[in-house]
C-alpha positions as semicolon CSV with decimal commas, in nm:
position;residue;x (nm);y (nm);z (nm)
1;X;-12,819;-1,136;0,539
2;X;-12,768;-1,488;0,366
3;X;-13,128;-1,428;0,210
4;X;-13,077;-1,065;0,097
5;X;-12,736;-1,156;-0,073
6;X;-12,959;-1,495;-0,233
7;X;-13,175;-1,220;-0,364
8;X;-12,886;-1,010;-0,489
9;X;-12,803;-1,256;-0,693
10;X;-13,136;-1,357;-0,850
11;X;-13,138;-1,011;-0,934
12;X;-12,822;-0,977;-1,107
13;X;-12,860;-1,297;-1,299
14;X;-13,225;-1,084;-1,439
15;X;-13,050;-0,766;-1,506
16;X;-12,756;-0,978;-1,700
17;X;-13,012;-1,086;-1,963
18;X;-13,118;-0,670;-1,995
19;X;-12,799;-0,498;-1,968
20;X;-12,489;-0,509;-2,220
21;X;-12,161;-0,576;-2,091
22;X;-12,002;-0,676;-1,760
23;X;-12,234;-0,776;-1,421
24;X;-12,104;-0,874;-1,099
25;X;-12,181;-0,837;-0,721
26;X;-11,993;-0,752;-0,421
27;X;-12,082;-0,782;-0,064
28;X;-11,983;-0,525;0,193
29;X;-11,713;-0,748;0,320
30;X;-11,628;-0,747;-0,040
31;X;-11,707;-1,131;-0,158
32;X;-11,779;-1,188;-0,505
33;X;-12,120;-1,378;-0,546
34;X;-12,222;-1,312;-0,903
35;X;-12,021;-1,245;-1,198
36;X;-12,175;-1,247;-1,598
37;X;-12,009;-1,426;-1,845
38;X;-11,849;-1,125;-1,974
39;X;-11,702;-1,072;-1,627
40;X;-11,611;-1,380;-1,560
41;X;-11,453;-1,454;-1,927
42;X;-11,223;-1,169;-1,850
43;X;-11,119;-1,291;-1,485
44;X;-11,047;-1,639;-1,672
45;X;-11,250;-1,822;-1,392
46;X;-11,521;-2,032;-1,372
47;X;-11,893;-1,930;-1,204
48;X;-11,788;-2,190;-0,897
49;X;-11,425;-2,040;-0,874
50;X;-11,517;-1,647;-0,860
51;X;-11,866;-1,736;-0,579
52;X;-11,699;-1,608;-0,266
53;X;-11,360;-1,491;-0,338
54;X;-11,214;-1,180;-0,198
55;X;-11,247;-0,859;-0,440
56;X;-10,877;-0,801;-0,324
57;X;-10,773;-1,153;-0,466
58;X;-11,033;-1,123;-0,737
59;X;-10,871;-0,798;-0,867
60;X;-10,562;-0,846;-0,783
61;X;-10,334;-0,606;-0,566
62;X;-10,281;-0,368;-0,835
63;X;-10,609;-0,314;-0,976
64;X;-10,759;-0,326;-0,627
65;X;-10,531;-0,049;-0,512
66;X;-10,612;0,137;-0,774
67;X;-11,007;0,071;-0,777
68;X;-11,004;0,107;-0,382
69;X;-11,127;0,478;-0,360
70;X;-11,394;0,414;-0,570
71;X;-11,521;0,043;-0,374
72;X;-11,517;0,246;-0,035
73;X;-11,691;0,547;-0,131
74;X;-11,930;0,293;-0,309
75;X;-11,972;0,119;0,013
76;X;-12,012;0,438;0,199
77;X;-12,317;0,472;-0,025
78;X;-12,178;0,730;-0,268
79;X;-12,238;0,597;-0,656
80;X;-11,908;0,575;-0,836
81;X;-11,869;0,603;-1,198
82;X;-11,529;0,682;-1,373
83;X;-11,326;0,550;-1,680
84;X;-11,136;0,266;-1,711
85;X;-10,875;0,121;-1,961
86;X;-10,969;-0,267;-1,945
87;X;-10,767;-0,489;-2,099
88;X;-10,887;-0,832;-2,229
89;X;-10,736;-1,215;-2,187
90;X;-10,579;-1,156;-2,542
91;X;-10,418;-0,831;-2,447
92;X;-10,685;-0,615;-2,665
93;X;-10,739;-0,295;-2,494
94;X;-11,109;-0,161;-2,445
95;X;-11,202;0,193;-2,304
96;X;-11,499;0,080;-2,048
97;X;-11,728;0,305;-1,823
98;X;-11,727;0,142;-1,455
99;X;-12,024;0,168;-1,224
100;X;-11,981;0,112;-0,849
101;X;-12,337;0,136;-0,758
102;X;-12,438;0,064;-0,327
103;X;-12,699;-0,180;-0,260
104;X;-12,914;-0,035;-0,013
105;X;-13,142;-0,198;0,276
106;X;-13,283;0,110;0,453
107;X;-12,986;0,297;0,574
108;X;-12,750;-0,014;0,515
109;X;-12,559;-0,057;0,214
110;X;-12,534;-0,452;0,188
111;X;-12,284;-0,417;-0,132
112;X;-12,219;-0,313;-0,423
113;X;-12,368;-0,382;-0,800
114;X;-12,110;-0,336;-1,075
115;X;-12,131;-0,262;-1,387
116;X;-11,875;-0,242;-1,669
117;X;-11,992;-0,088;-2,037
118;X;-11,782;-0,043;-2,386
119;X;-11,775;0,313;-2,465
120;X;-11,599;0,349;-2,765
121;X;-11,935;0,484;-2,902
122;X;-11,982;0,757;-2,666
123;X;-11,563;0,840;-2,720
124;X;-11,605;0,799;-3,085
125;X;-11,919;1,036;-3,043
126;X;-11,690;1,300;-2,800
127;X;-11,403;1,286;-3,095
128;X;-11,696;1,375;-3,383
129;X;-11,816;1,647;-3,158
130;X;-11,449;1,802;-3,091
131;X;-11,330;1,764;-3,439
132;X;-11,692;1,937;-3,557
133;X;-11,595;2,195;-3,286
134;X;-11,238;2,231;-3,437
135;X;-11,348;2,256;-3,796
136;X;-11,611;2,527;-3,669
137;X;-11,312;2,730;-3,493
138;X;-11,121;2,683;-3,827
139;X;-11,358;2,847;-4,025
140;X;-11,428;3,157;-3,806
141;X;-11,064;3,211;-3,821
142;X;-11,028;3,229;-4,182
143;X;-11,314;3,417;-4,244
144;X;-11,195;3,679;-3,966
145;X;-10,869;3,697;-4,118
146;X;-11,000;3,642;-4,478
147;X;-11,273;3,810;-4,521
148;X;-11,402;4,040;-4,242
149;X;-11,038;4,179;-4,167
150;X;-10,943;4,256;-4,510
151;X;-11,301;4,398;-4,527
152;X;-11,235;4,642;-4,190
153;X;-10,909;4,726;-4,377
154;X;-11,010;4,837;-4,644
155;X;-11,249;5,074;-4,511
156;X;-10,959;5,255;-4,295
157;X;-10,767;5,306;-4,618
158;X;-11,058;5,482;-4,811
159;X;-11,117;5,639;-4,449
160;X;-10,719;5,793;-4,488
161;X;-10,804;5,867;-4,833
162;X;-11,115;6,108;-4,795
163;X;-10,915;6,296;-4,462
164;X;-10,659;6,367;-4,719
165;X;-10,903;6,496;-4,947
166;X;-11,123;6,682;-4,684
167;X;-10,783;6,827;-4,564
168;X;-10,695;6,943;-4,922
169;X;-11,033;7,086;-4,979
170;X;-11,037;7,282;-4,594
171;X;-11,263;7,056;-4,440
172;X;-11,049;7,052;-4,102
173;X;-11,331;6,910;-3,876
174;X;-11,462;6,659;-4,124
175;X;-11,128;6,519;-4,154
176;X;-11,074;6,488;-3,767
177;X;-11,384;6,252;-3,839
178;X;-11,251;6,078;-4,118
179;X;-10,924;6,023;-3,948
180;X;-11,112;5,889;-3,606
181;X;-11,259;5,640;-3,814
182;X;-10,952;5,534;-3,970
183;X;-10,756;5,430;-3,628
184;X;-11,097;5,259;-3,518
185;X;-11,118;5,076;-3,812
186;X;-10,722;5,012;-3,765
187;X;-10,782;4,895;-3,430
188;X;-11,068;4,605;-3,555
189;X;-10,821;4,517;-3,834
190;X;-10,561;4,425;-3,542
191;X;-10,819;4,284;-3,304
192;X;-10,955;4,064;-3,611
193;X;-10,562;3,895;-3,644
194;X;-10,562;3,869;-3,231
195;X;-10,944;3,650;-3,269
196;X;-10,811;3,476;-3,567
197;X;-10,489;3,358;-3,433
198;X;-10,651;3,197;-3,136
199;X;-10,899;3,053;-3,370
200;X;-10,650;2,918;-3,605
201;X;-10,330;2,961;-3,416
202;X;-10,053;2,882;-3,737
203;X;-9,747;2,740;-3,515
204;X;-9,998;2,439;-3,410
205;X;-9,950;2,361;-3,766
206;X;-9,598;2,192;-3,720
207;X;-9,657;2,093;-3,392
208;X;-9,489;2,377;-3,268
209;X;-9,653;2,399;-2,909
210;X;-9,422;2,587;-2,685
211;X;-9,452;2,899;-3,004
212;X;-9,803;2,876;-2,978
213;X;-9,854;2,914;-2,591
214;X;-9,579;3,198;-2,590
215;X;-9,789;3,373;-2,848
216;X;-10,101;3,287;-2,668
217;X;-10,013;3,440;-2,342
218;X;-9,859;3,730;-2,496
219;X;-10,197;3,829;-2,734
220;X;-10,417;3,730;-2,386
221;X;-10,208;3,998;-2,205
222;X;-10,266;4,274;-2,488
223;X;-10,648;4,184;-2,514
224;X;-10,781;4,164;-2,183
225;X;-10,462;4,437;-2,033
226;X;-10,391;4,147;-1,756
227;X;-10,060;4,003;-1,666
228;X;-10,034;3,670;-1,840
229;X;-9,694;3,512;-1,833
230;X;-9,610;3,146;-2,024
231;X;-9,309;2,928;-1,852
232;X;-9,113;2,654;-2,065
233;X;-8,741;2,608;-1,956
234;X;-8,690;2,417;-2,310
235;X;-8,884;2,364;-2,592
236;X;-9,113;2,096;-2,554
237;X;-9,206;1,847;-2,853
238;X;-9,583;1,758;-2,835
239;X;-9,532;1,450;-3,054
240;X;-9,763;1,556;-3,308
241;X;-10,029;1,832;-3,387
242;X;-10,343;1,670;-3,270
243;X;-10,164;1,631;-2,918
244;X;-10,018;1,974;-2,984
245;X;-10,366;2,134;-3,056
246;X;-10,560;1,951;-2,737
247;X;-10,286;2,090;-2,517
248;X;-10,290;2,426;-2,658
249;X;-10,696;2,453;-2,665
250;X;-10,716;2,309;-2,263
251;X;-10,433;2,588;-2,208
252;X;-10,699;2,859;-2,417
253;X;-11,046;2,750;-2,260
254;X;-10,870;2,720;-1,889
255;X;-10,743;3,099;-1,915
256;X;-11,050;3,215;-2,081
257;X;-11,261;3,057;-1,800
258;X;-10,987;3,184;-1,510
259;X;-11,013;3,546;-1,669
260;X;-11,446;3,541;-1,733
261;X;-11,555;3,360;-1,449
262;X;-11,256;3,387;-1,178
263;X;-11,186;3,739;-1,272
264;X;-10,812;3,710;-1,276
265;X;-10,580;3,934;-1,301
266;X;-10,272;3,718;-1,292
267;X;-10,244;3,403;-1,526
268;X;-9,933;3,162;-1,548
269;X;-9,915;2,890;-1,790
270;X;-9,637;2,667;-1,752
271;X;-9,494;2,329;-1,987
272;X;-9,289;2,085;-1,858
273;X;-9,175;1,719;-1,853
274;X;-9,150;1,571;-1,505
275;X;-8,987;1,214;-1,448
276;X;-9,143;1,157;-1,818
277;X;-9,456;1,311;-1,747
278;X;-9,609;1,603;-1,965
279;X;-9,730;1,828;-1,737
280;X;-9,948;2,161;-1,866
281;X;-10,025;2,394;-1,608
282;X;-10,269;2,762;-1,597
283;X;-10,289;2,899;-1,280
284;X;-10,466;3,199;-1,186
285;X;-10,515;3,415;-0,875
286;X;-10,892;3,488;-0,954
287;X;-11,199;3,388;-0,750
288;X;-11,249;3,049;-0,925
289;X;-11,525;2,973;-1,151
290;X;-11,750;2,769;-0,893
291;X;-11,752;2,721;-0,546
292;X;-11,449;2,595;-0,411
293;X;-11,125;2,394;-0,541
294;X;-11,184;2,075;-0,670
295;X;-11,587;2,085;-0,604
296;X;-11,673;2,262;-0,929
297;X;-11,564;1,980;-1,110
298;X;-11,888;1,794;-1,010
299;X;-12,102;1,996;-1,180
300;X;-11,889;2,128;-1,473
301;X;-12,020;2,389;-1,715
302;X;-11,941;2,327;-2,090
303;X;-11,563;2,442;-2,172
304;X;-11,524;2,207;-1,848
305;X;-11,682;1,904;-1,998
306;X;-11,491;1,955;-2,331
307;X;-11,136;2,019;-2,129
308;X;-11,208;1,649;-1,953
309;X;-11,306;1,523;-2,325
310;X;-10,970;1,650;-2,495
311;X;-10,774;1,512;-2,201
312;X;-10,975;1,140;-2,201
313;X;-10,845;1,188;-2,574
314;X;-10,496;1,202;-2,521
315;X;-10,485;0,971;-2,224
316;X;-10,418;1,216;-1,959
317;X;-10,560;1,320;-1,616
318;X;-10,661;1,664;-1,574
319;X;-10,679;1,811;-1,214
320;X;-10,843;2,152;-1,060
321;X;-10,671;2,274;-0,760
322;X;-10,701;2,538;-0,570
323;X;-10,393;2,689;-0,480
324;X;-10,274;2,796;-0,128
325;X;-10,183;3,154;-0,255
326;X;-10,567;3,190;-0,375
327;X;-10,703;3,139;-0,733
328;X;-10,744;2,804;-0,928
329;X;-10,449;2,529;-1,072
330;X;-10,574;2,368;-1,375
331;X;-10,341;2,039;-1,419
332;X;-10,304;1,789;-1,678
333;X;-10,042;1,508;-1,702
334;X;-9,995;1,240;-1,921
């Protein structure tokens, strides 16, 4: 054992040299035996000091709590990789990716590698994206209510116009035709303002959150002819519209994804504040859009990834639950 960890160690010290950021080494009685410079700068302890040590002490109680989870199922050979908020000896705050990965002898997992990376540039990159994403969705809005809308419009006025003139001139069938065309061109005109409001919904402009939900729900319910019902005891100040907008487009891709892939019938989207928690709910009593409650997080499609991407951005922790009534809870407090 004393030789494989003497080899863990010569190994980490190589891959130090190779790989940016924070190194270290755990045992599987979790004993600290190698930590990089990074690492160790940020404990504030020497190479002699951190050889040894207990993770628990190492970490402290706090941080081990928290990290706990992640060190057993690491030890129980299961990679681990999550996000972390580190902050620095001079209280500077840095948004890290953590890697718990198991150290394997056969069918023996002798400890654990860890690895700590910046990654501000991948965030940075996942802000770009979403505000590319946003300006995209702004766009199709106004030209749906700009452009093709007014377009639709104006054909179902000169379609009123010629039934009036076929009816004038006897031409009772052909202005049946012209008048058919006329409520279907109506009828784009309206679902044109429905697409462009959840596109470029106009309350989100002042921040107004709870307005925009209510008038969410209510256009979901005409569109798709489902029951979809939004619950806010007060209203609910979102602090300011780029928090306001994340919210409202986790609430829109959650019900869109509960009503196309979970086939619901029944969608609730609640807002509250809970001992000083925001906490935006959409539950559903579909099928769910993967296999089973919190599963089809592991392998999430695309409106998945960009939910968890919009809540990373506003620091809070999105959940998918199943609920015991059947159907799918999407959570997210901050």
């Amino acid at each position: 054992m004393n030789e494989c960890m003497h080899e863990s160690a010569y190994f980490m010290r190589m891959l130090t040299g190779l790989t940016p950021g924070m190194v270290g080494y755990w045992t599987k009685e979790l004993r600290a035996t190698f930590a990089s410079q990074e690492y160790l700068k940020w404990f504030g302890k020497s190479k002699e000091e951190i050889e040894g040590i207990a993770v628990q002490d190492l970490l402290g109680e706090e941080l081990f709590r928290k990290h706990e989870p992640y060190i057993r199922a690491a030890l129980a050979g299961e990679p681990q990789t999550f996000d972390y908020a580190l902050t620095l000896p001079d209280n500077e705050k840095k948004d890290t990716l953590v890697h718990y990965i198991p150290h394997r002898d056969s069918n023996e997992v002798l400890g654990i590698f860890v690895l700590i990376l910046d990654f501000a540039g991948r965030k940075n990159l996942e802000q770009a994206l979403i505000a590319a994403a946003e300006e995209r969705q702004r766009l199709a809005g106004c030209e749906l209510h700009d452009n093709l809308g007014q377009q639709i419009a104006a054909i179902a006025y000169q379609a009123q116009v010629l039934e009036r003139k076929l009816v004038a001139a006897g031409g009772v069938a052909e202005s049946k035709i012209a008048a058919s065309i006329a409520v279907q061109a109506q009828n784009a005109v309206r679902q044109c303002k429905h697409f462009a409001h959840g596109l470029l919904p106009l309350e989100l402009e002042t921040g107004n959150l709870t307005d925009a939900l209510q008038a969410f729900a209510a256009n979901i319910a005409a569109t798709y002819g489902i029951a979809c019902d939004f619950v806010c005891s007060d209203k609910i100040a979102a602090g300011d519209a780029s928090l306001a907008l994340n919210l409202y487009r986790i609430a829109q891709e959650a019900t869109h994804n509960a009503i196309d892939h979970g086939a619901a019938k029944h969608v609730t989207i609640s807002l509250e504040e809970k001992q000083g928690k925001l906490c935006l709910s959409i539950g559903d009593d579909g099928c769910g859009f993967a296999s089973a409650g919190t599963k089809r997080a592991a392998a999430p499609g695309m409106g998945i990834k960009i939910m968890q991407y919009r809540a990373n951005q506003i620091g809070a922790v999105l959940k998918f639950l199943p609920r015991a009534t059947g159907g799918t809870e999407v959570l997210l407090e901050r």
